[in-house]
The first five atom37 places (N, CA, C, CB, O) and aatype in JSON, in Angstrom:
{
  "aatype": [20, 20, 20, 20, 20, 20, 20, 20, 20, 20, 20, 20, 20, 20, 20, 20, 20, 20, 20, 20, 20, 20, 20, 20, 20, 20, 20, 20, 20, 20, 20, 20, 20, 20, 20, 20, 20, 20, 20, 20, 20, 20, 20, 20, 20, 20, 20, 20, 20, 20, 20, 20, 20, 20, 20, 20, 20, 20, 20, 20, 20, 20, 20, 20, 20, 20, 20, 20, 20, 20, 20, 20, 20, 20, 20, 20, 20, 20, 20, 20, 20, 20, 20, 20, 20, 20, 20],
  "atom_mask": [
    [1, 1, 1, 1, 1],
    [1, 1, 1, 1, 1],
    [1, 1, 1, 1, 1],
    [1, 1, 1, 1, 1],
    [1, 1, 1, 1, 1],
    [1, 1, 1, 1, 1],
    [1, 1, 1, 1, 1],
    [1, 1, 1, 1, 1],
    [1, 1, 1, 1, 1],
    [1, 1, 1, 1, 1],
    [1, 1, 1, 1, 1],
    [1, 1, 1, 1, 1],
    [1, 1, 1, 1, 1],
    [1, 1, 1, 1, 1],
    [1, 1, 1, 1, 1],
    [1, 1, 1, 1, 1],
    [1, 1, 1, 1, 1],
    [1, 1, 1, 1, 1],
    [1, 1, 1, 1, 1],
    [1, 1, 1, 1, 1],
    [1, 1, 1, 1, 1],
    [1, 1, 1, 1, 1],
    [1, 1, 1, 1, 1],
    [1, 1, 1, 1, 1],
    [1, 1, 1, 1, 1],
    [1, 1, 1, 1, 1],
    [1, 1, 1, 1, 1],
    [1, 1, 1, 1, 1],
    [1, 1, 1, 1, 1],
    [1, 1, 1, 1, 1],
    [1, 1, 1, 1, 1],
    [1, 1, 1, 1, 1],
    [1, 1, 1, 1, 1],
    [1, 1, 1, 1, 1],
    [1, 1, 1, 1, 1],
    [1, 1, 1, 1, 1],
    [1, 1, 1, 1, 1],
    [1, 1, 1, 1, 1],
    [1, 1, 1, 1, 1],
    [1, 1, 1, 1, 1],
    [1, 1, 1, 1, 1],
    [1, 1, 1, 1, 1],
    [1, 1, 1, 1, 1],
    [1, 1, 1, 1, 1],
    [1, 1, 1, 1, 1],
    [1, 1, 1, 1, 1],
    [1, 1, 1, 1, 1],
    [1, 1, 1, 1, 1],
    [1, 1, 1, 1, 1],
    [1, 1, 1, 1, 1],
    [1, 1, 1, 1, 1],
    [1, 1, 1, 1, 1],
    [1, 1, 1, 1, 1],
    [1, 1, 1, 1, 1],
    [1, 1, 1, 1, 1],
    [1, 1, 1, 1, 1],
    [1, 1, 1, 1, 1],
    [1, 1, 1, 1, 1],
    [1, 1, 1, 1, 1],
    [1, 1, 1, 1, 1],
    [1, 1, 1, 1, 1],
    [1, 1, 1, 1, 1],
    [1, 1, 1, 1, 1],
    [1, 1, 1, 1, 1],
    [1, 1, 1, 1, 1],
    [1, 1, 1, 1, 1],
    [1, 1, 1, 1, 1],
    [1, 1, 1, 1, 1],
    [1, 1, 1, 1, 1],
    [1, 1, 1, 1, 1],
    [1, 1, 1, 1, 1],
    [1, 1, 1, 1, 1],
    [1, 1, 1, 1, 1],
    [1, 1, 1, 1, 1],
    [1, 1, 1, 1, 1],
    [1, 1, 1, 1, 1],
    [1, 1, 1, 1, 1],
    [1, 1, 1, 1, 1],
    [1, 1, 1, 1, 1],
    [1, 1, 1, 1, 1],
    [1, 1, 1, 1, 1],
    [1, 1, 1, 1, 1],
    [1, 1, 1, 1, 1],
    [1, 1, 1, 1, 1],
    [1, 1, 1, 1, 1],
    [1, 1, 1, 1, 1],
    [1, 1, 1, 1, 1]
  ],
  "atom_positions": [
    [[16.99, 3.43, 20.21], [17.16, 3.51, 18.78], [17.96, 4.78, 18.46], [15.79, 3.49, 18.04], [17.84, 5.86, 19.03]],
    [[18.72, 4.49, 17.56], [19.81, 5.88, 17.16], [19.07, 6.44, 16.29], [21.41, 5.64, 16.45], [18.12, 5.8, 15.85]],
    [[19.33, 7.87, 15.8], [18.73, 8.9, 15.4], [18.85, 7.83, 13.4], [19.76, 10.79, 15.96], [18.0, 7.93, 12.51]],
    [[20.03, 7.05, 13.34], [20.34, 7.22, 11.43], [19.58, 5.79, 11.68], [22.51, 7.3, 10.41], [19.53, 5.23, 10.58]],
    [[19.08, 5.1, 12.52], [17.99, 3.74, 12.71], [16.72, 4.33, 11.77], [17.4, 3.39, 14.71], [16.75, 5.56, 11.68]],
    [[15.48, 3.61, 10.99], [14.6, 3.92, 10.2], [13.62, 3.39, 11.31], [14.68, 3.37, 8.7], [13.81, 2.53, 12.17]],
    [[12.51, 4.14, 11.03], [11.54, 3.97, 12.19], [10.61, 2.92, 11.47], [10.7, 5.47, 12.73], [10.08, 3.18, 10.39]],
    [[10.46, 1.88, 12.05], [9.36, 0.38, 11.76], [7.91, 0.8, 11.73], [9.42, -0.92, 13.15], [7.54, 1.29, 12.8]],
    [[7.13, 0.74, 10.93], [5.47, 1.07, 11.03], [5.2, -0.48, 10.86], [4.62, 2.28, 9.65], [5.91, -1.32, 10.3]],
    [[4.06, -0.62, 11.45], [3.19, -1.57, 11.24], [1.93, -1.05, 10.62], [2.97, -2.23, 12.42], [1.42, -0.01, 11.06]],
    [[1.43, -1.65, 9.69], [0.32, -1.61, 8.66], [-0.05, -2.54, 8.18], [0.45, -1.0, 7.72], [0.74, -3.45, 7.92]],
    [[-1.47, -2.61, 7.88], [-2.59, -3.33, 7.64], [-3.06, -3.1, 5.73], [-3.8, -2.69, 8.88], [-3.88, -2.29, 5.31]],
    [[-2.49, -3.79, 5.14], [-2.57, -3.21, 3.91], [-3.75, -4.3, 3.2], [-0.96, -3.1, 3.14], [-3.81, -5.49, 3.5]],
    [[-4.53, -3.71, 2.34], [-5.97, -4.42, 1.62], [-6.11, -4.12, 0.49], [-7.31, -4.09, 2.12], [-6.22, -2.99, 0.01]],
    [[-6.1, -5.45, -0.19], [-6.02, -5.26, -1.95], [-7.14, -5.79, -2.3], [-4.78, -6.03, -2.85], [-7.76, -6.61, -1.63]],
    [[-7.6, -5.15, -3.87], [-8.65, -5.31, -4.44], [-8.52, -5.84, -6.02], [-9.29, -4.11, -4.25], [-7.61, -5.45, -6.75]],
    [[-9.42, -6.65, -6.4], [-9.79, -6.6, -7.85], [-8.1, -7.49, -8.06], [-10.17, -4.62, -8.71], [-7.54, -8.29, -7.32]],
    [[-7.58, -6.76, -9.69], [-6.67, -7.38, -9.78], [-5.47, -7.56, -9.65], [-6.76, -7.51, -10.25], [-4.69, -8.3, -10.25]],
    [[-5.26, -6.47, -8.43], [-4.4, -6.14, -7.45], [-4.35, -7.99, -6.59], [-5.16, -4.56, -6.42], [-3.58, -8.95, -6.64]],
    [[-5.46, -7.7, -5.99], [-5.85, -9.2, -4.67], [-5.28, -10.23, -5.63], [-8.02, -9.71, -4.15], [-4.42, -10.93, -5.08]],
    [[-5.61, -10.63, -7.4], [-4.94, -11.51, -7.8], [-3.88, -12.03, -7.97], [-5.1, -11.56, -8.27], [-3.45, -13.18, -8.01]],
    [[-3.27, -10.48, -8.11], [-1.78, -10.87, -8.25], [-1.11, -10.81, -6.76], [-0.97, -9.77, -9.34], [-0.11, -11.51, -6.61]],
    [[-1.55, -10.07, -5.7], [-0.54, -10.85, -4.82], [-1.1, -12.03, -4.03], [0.09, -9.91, -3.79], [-0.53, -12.49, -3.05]],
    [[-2.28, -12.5, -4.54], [-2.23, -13.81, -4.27], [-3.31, -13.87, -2.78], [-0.49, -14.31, -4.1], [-4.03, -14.82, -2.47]],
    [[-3.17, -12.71, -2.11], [-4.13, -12.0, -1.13], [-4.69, -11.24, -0.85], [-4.06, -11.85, -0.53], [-4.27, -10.21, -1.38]],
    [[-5.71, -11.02, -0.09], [-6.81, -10.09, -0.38], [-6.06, -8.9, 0.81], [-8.69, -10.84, -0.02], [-6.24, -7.73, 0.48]],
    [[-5.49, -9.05, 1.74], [-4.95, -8.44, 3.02], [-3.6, -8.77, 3.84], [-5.93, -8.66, 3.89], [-3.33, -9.97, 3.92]],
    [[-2.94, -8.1, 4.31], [-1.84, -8.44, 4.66], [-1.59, -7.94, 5.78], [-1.01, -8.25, 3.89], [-2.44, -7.05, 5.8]],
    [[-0.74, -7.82, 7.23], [-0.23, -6.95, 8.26], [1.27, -7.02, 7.9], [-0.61, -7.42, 9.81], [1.61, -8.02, 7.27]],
    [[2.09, -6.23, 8.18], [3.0, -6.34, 7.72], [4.32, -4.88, 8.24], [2.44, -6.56, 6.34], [3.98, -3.71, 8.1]],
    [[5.07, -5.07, 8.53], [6.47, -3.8, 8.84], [6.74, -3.5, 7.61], [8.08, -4.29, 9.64], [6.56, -4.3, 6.69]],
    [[7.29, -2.09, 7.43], [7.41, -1.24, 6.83], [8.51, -0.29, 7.24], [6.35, -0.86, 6.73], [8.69, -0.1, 8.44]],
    [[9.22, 0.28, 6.37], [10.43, 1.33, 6.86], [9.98, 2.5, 5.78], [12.36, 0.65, 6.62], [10.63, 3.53, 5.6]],
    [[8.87, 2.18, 5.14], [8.72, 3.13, 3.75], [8.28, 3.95, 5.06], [7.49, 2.76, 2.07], [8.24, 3.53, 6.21]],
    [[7.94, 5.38, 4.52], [7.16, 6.35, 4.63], [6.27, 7.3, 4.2], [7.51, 6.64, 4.85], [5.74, 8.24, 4.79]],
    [[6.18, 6.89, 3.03], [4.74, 7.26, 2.36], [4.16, 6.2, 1.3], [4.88, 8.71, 1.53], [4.84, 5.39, 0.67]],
    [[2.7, 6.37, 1.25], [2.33, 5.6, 0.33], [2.98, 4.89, -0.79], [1.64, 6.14, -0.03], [3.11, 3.69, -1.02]],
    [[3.47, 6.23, -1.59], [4.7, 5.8, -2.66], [5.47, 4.73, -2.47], [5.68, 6.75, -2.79], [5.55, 3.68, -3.09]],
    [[6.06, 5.17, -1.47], [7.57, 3.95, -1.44], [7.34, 2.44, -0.75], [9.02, 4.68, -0.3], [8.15, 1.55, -0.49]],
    [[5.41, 2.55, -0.51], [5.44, 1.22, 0.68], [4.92, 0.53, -1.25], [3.75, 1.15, 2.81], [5.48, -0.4, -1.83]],
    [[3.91, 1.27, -1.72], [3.69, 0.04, -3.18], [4.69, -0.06, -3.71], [2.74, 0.32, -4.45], [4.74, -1.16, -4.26]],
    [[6.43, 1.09, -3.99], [6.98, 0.58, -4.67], [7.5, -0.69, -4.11], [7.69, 1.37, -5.11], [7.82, -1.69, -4.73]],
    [[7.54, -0.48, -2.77], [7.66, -2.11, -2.01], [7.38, -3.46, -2.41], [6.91, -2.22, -1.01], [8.07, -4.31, -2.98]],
    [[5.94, -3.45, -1.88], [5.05, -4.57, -2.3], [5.17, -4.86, -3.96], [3.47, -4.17, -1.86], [5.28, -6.04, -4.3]],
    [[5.14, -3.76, -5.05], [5.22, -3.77, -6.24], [6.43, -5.13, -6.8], [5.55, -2.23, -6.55], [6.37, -6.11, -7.53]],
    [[7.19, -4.63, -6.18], [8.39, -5.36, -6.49], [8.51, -7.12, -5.97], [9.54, -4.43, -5.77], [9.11, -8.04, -6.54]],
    [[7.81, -7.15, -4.84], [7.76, -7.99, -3.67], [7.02, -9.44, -4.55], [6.71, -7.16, -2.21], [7.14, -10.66, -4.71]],
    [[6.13, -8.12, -4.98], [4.53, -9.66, -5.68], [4.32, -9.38, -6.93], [2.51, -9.6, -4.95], [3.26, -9.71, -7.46]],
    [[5.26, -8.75, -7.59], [4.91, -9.02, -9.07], [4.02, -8.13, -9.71], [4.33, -10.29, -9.26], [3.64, -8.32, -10.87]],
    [[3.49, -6.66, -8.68], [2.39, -6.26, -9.53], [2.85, -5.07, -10.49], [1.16, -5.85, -8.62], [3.74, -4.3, -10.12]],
    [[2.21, -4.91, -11.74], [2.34, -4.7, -12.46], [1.43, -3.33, -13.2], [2.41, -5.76, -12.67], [1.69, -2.86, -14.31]],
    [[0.38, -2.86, -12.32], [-0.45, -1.98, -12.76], [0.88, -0.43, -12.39], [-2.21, -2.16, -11.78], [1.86, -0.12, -11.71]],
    [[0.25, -0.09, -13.08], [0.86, 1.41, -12.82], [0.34, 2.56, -11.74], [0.71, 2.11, -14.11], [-0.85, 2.8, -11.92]],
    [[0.98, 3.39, -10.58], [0.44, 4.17, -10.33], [-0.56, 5.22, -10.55], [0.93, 4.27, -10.19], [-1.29, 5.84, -9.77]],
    [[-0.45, 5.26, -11.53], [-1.71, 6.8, -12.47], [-3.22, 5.93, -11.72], [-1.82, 6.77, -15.4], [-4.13, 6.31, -10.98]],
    [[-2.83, 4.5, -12.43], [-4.7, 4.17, -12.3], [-5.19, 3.6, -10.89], [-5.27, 2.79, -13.52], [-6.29, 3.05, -10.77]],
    [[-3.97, 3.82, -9.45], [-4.56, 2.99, -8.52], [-5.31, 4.47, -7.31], [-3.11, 1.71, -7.77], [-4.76, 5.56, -7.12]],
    [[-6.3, 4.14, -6.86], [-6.82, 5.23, -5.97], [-6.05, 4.41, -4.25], [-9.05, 5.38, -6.16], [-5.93, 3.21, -3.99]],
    [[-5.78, 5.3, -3.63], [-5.37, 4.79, -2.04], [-6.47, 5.2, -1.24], [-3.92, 5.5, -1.35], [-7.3, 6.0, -1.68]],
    [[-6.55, 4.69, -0.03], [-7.29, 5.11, 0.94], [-6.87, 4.39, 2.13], [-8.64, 4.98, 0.64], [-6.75, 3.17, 2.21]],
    [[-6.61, 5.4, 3.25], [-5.56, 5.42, 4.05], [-6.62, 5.6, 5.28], [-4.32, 6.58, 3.72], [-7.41, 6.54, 5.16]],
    [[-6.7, 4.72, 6.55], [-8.01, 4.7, 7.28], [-9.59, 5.07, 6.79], [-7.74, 5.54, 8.27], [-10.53, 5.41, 7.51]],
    [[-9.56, 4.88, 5.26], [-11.06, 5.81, 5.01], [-11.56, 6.38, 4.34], [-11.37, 6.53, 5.46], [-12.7, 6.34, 3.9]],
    [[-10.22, 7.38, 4.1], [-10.39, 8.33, 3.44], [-9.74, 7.99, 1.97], [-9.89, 9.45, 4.19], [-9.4, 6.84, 1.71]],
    [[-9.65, 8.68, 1.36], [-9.0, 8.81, -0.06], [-7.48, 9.63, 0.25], [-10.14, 9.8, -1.22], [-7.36, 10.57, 1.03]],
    [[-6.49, 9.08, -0.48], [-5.32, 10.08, -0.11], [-4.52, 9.55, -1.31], [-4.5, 9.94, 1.59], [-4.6, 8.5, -1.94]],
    [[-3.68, 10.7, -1.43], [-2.62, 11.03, -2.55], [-0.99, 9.83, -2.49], [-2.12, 12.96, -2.16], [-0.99, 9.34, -1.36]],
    [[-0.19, 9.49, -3.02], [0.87, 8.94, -2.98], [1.81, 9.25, -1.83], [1.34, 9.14, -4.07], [2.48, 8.38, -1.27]],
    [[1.81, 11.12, -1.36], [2.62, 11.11, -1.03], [2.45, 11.3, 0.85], [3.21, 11.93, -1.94], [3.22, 11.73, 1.71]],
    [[1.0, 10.73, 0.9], [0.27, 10.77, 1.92], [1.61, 10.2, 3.7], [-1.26, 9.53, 1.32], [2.11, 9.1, 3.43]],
    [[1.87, 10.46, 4.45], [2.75, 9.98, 4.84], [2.33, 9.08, 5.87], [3.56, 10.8, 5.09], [1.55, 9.51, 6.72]],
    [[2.74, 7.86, 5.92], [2.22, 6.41, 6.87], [2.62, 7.15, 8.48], [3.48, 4.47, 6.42], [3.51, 7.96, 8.76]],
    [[1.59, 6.5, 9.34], [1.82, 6.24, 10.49], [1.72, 5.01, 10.78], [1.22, 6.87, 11.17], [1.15, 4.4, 9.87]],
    [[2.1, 4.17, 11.91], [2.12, 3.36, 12.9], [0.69, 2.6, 12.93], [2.49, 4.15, 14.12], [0.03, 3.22, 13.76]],
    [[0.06, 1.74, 12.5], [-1.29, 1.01, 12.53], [-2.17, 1.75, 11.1], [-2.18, 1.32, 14.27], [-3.37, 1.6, 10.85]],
    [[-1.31, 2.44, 10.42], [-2.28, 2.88, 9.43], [-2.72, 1.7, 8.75], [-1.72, 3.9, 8.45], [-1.91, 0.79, 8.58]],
    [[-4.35, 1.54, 8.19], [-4.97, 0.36, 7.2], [-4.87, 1.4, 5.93], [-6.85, -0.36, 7.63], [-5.42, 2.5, 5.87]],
    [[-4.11, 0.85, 5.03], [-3.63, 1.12, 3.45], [-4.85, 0.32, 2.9], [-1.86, 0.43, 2.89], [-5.17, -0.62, 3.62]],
    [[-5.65, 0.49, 1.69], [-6.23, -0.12, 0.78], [-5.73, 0.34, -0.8], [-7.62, 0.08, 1.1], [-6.26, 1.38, -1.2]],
    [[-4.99, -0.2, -1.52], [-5.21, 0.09, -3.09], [-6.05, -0.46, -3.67], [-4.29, -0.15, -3.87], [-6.31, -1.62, -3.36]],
    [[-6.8, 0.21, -4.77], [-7.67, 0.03, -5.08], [-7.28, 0.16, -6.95], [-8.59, 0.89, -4.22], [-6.62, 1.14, -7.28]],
    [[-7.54, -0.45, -7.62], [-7.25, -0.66, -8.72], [-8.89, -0.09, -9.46], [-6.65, -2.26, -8.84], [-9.99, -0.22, -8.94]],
    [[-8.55, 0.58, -10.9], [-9.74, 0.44, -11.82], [-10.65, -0.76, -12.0], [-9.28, 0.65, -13.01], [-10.17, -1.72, -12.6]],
    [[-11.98, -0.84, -11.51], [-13.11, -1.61, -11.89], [-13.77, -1.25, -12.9], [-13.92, -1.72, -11.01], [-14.16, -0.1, -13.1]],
    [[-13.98, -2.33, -13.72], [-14.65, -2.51, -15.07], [-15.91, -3.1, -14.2], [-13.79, -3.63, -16.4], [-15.85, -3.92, -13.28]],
    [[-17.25, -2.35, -14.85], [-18.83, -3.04, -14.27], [-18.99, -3.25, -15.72], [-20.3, -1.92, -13.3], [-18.22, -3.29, -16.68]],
    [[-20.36, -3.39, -15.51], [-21.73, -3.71, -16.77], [-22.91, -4.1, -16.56], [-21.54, -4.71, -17.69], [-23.68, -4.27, -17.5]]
  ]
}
């Protein structure tokens, strides 16, 4: 691979609430050239129609909780997680 080639991640990405509705699935595996959180939802965002805004989605990146600009590795499991309404 040449140095100006984009490096391929594979990731395991898991949606919730009304995230899972709109793309229609609850989980996905999937390649990636993004490199941080940011640019893999503006991905998918575009891909499936979703429509929530960044401010209200929390990430969690193997586990943990992490920021947008969190940077992907190679087998990372992505979850967005959208605002839940209880009662």
């Amino acid at each position: 691979m040449s140095p100006s080639e984009p490096i391929v991640r594979q990731v395991r990405l898991r949606y919730f609430a009304v995230l899972r509705e709109r793309a229609g699935i609850s989980s996905e595996e999937r390649e990636t050239i993004s490199t941080t959180v940011e640019e893999l939802y503006d991905e998918i965002k575009e891909e499936k129609g979703l429509d929530l805004e960044k401010k209200f989605i929390r990430i969690a990146c193997n586990g943990d909780f992490v920021d947008f600009n969190y940077s992907l590795s190679d087998g990372d499991e992505v979850v967005f997680i959208p605002p839940v309404a209880g009662g």
